[in-house]
N, C-alpha and C positions, 0 to 999 in steps of 0.2 A: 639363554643357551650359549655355550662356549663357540667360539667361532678357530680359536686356536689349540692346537696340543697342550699347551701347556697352563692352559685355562682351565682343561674339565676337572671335575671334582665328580669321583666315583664313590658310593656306597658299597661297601663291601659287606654282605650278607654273607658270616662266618659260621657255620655248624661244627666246629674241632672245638675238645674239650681237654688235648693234650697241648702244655703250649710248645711243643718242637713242631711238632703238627701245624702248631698256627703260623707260627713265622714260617715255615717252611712253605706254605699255602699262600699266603699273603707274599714272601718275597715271588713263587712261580707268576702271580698272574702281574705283578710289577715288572719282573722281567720281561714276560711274552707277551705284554701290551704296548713297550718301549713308554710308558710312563714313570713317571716319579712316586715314589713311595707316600710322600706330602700330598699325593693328589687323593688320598686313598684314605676315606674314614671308615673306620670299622665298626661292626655290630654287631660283637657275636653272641649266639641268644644262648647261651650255655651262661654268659655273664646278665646279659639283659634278655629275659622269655617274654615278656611283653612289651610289645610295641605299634603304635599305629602304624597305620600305611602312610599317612602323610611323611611320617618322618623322610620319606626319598623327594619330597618337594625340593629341598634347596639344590640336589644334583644333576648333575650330566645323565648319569645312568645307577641300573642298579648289576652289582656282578653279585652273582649265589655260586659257591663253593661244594666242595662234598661233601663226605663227612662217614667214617668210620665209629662214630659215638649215637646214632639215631636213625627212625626207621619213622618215613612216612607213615606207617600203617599202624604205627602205635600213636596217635596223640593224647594219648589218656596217660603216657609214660613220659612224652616229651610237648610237654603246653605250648611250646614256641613255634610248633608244624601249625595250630590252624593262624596263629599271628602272621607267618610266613607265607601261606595261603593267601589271607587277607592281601597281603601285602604284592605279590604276585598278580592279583587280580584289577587289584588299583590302578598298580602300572600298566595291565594293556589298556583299563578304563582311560586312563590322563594318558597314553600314548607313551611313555616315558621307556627309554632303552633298557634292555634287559636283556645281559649275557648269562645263562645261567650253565651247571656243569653238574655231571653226576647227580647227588641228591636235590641238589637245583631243577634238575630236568623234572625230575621225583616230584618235587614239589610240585612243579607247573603242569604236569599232568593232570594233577590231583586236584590242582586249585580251579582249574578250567574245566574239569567234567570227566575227563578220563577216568581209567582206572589203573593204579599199579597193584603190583601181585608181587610176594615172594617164590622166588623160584630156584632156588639152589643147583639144580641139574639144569640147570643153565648157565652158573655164576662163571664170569668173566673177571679173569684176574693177571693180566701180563699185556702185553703189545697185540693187535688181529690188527686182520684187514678189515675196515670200514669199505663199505659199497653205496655211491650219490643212486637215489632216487635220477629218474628223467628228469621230475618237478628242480632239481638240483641245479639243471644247468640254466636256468633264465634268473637264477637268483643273485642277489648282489653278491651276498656274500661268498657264493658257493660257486659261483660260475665257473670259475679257473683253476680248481682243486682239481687235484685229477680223482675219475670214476671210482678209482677205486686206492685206496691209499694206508698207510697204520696207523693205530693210536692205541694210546695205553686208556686200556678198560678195567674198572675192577668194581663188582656191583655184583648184589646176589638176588637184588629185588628189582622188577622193571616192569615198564609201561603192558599191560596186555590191551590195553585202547588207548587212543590217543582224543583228545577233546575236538567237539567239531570244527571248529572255529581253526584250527592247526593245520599244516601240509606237513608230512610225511617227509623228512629229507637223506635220511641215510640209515642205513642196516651194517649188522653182520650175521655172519651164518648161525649166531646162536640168539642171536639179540634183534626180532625184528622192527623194531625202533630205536632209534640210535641222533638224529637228531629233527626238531622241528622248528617250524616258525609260527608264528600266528597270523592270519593273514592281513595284508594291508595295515601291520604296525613295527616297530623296529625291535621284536622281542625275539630274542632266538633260545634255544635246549638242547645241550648234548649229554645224552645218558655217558660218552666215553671221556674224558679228563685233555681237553687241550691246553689246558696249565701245565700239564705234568708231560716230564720225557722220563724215554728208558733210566735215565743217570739218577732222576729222583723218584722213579719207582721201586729202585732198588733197595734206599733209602724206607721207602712208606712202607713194603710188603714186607722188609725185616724185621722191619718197628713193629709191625701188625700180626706177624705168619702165626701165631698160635691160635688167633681169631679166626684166621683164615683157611689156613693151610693145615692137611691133615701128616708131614710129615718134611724135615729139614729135606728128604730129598726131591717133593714138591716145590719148595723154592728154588732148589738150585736149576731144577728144570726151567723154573719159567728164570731165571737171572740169563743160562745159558741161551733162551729164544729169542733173548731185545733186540730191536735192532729200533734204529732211530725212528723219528716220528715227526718230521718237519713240516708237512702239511696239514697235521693236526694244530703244532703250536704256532704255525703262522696265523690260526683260526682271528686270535683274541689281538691283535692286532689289527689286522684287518678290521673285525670290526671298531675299533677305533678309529682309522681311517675313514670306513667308507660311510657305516651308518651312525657315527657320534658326530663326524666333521663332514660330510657328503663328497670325499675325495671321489675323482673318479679312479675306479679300477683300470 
């Protein structure tokens, strides 16, 4: 186990099938972990759909991304969600860190016993407020976020149970799970994007909006609503800090 920053070696669990998307993915969570690019081996299963769990032996940790090209609830369409699964599962089994984010979240749901649902009249697509569970403030990682904070969300499928084994750690008014932990290991889930700010949302939803958005004046609503999201992307850092190297907070 790496003992310094500049030591760890991440897994990066990629689900983007566009490559602007990817590097653009790959540079956020480089950015907002304050790591190096070299520390960061990628996997994206759009290139490779099969793979063991062991493959995250040699790392630090595993990060899981989002993804605009696949849906948990089809794996009959996309083979790589039950490897993904597998692989999710392995890591709380061997203890091993795990950041996961949007479809990531998807995944660990699924992979742990939950259940996700698609739900359209609910889809979350621009900057909200995030609200911490109680459960939130004795957590390492969450302790000093404030209650209630923004982040950029955009997901039209989400958790309607959470697996047992998880605590509950953050909501929005449309989304009533939004992040969890597993308990007594260093694996965290957020259905909302801490990789991502308003400046590269704007970027992702214009690349996307005819997937998503029922009309150019739909976008310009949500471009006009951003506003920053700093306690979201201090998220992925921190946990570099506290749960990959045992900083104290």
């Amino acid at each position: 186990m790496a003992t310094r920053r500049e030591q760890l070696r991440i897994l990066y669990l990629q689900i983007r099938n566009d490559q602007v998307t990817r590097a653009e993915e790959l540079q956020e969570f480089v950015r907002f972990s304050q790591l190096d690019l070299s520390q960061f081996m990628i996997l994206n299963v759009f290139d490779s759909p099969c793979f063991a769990p062991q493959c995250v032996d040699a790392f630090d940790a595993l990060f899981v991304g989002g993804s605009s090209d696949a849906s948990v609830l089809q794996p009959q369409k996309y083979p790589f969600v039950e490897d993904a699964k597998r692989l999710l599962a392995y890591c709380v089994q061997q203890g091993v860190p795990v950041f996961a984010s949007c479809f990531g979240f998807q995944l660990v749901v699924e992979a742990l016993g939950g259940q996700v649902i698609l739900d359209r009249d609910r889809m979350e697509m621009g900057v909200y407020p995030m609200h911490l569970n109680p459960q939130a403030s004795e957590d390492l990682l969450l302790h000093d976020t404030p209650s209630s904070f923004m982040a950029v969300s955009g997901h039209q499928e989400r958790a309607l149970t959470l697996p047992q084994q998880t605590i509950a750690l953050a909501y929005s008014q449309r989304c009533p799970y939004h992040a969890l932990k597993v308990m007594g290991k260093p694996f965290y889930g957020f259905q909302f994007h801490p990789e991502v700010d308003c400046h590269d949302l704007v970027a992702r939803i214009t690349r996307y909006q005819e997937r998503y958005l029922d009309s150019p004046e739909h976008l310009q609503r949500i471009v006009d609503s951003l506003v920053e999201t700093p306690h979201a992307n201090q998220l992925i850092a921190k946990f570099v800090d506290r749960i990959l190297l045992g900083a104290q907070p």
